[in-house]
C-alpha positions as CSV (number, residue, x, y, z in Angstrom):
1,X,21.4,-24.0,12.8
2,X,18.9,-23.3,9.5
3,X,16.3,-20.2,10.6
4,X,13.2,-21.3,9.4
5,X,11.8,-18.8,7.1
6,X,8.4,-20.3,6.8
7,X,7.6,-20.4,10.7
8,X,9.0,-17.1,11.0
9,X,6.5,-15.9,8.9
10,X,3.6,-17.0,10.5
11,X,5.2,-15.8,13.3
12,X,5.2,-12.3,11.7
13,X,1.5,-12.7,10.9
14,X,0.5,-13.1,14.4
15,X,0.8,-9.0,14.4
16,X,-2.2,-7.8,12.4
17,X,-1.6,-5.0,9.7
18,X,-3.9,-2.7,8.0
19,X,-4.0,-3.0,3.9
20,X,-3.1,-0.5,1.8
21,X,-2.8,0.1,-2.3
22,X,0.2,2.3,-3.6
23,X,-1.2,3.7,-6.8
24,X,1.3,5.5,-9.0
25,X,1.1,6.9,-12.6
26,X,-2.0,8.8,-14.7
27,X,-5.0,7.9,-16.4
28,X,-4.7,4.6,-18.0
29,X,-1.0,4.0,-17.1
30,X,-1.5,4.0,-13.6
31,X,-0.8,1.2,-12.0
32,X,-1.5,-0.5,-8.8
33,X,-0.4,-2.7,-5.9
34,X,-1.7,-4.4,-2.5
35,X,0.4,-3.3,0.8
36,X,0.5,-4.2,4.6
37,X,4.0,-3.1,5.0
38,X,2.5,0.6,5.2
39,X,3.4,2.6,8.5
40,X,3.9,6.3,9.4
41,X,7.2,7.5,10.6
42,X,6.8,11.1,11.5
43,X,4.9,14.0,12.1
44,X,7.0,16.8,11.4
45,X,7.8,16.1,8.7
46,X,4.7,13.9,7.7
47,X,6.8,11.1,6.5
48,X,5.5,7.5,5.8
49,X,6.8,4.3,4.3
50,X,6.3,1.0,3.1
51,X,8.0,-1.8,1.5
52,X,8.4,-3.9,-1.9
53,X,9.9,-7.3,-2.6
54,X,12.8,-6.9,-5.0
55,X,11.5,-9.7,-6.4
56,X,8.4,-8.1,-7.5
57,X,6.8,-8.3,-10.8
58,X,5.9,-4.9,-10.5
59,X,8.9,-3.4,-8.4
60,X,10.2,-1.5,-11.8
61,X,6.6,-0.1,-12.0
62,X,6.7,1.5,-8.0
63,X,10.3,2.3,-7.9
64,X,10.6,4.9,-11.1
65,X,7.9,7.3,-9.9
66,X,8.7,9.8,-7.6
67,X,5.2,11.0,-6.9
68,X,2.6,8.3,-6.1
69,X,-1.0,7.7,-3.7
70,X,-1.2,5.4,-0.5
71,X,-4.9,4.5,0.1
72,X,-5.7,2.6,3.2
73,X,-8.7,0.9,2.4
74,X,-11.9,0.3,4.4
75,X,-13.1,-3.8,4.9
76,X,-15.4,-2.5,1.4
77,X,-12.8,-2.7,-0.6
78,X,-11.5,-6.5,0.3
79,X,-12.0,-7.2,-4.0
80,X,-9.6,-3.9,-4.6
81,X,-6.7,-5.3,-2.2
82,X,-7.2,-9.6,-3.6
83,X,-7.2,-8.0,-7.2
84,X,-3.6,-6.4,-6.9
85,X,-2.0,-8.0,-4.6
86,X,-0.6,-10.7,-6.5
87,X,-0.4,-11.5,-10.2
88,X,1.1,-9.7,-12.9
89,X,-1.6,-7.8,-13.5
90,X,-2.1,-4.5,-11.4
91,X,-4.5,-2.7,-13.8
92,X,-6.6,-0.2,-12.6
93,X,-8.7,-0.4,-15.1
94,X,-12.3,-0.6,-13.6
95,X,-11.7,0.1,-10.1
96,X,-13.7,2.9,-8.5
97,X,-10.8,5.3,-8.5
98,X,-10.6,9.4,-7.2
99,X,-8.4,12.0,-9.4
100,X,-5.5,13.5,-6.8
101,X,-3.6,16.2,-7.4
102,X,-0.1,14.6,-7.8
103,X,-1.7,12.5,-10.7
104,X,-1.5,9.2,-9.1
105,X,-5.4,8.3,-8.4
106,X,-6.5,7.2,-5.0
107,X,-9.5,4.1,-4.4
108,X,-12.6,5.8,-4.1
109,X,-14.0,4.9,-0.9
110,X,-10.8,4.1,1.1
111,X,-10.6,5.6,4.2
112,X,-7.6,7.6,3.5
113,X,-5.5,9.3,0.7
114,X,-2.6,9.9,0.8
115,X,-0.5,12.2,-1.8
116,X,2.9,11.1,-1.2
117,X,6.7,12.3,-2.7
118,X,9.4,9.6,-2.2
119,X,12.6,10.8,-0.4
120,X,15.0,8.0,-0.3
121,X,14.2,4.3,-1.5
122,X,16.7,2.1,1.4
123,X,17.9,-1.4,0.9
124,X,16.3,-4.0,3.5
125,X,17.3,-7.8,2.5
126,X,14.8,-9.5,0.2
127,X,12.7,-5.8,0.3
128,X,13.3,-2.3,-0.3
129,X,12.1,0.4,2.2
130,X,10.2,3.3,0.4
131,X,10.1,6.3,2.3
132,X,8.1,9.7,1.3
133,X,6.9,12.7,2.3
134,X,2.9,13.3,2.7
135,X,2.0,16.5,0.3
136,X,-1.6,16.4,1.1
137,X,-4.3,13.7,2.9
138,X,-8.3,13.0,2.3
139,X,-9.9,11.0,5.3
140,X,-13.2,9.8,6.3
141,X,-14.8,9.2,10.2
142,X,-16.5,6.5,9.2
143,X,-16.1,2.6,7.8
144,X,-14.5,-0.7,9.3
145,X,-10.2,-1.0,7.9
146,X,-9.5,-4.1,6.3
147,X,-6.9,-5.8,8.0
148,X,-4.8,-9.0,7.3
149,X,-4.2,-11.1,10.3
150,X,-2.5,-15.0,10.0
151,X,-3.4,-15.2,6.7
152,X,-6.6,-13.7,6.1
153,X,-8.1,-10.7,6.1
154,X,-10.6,-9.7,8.7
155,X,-12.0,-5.9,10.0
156,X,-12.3,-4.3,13.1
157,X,-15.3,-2.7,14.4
158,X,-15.3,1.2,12.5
C-alpha cells in the first residue's frame, strides 16, 4: 500500500503553527529563513527546536553556525515571513532588523527574540531537528502572531 505523501500533508496542515524566522550570522552576511516547525522543549534548561529540509537551498547556511536568533513574528510582519520562506534568496538586506547580543539580528517588531546556542543537530527523515539552548529572550504583551493554517496564513486575536 503507497502512503500518500501529499494528503498527509494537508492532513498535517489541519494543526495551525505559529511562524518564525531563524536569523543567523552578522551585519550583511546574515542570513535568513521562514519556520513553523519552531516549538519549545524545556524549561529548565530553556531548550527549543525547529526543523530544516535537508534538501534546503539554504541548509548549509543554518547548519554551520552555532549561535543564531529565533523571532516569532507578529501577523505585521506577514511580508518578512513570504520574503524568506522560499527562494534562494534569504537576504536580510532591508528588513527592519534589531542588533542581539550573540550577533545574529532579530526582526524588529516580532513578538519575541530569541538568542539561541545549538546543542545537537538530530537526523529526522527528509529534515533535520535543531535543537538549542535559549541564552537570552526579548518579548512584547502586545500584537496578533502570524500563523499558517491549511495553507495560508491567518492571525489570532492578540
Amino acid at each position: 500500500m503507497d502512503f500518500d505523501t501529499v494528503s498527509f500533508r494537508k492532513a498535517l496542515g489541519c494543526f495551525p503553527t505559529g511562524i518564525a524566522v531563524v536569523t543567523a550570522g552578522e551585519g550583511a552576511e546574515a542570513k535568513g529563513i521562514t519556520v513553523n516547525s519552531f516549538t519549545s522543549v524545556s524549561l529548565k534548561p530553556p531548550l527549543v527546536l525547529w526543523c530544516l529540509g535537508k534538501n534546503s537551498s539554504r541548509y548549509e547556511i543554518f547548519t554551520k553556525p552555532v549561535d543564531f536568533t529565533i523571532s516569532i513574528l507578529s501577523e505585521a510582519e506577514r511580508a518578512i515571513s513570504t520574503q524568506l520562506a522560499s527562494g534562494p534568496d534569504c537576504s536580510l538586506t532591508g528588513l527592519p532588523l534589531v542588533e542581539m547580543q550573540n550577533g545574529a539580528p532579530g526582526i524588529a517588531g516580532a513578538l519575541t527574540i530569541l538568542e539561541c546556542q545549538r546543542e545537537t543537530i538530530h537526523d529526522a527523515g527528509d529534515h533535520i531537528i535543531i535543537l538549542a539552548s535559549v541564552l537570552r529572550f526579548t518579548s512584547r504583551e502586545d500584537g496578533a502572531p502570524l500563523v499558517y493554517f491549511r495553507g495560508r496564513y491567518g492571525a489570532l486575536m492578540g
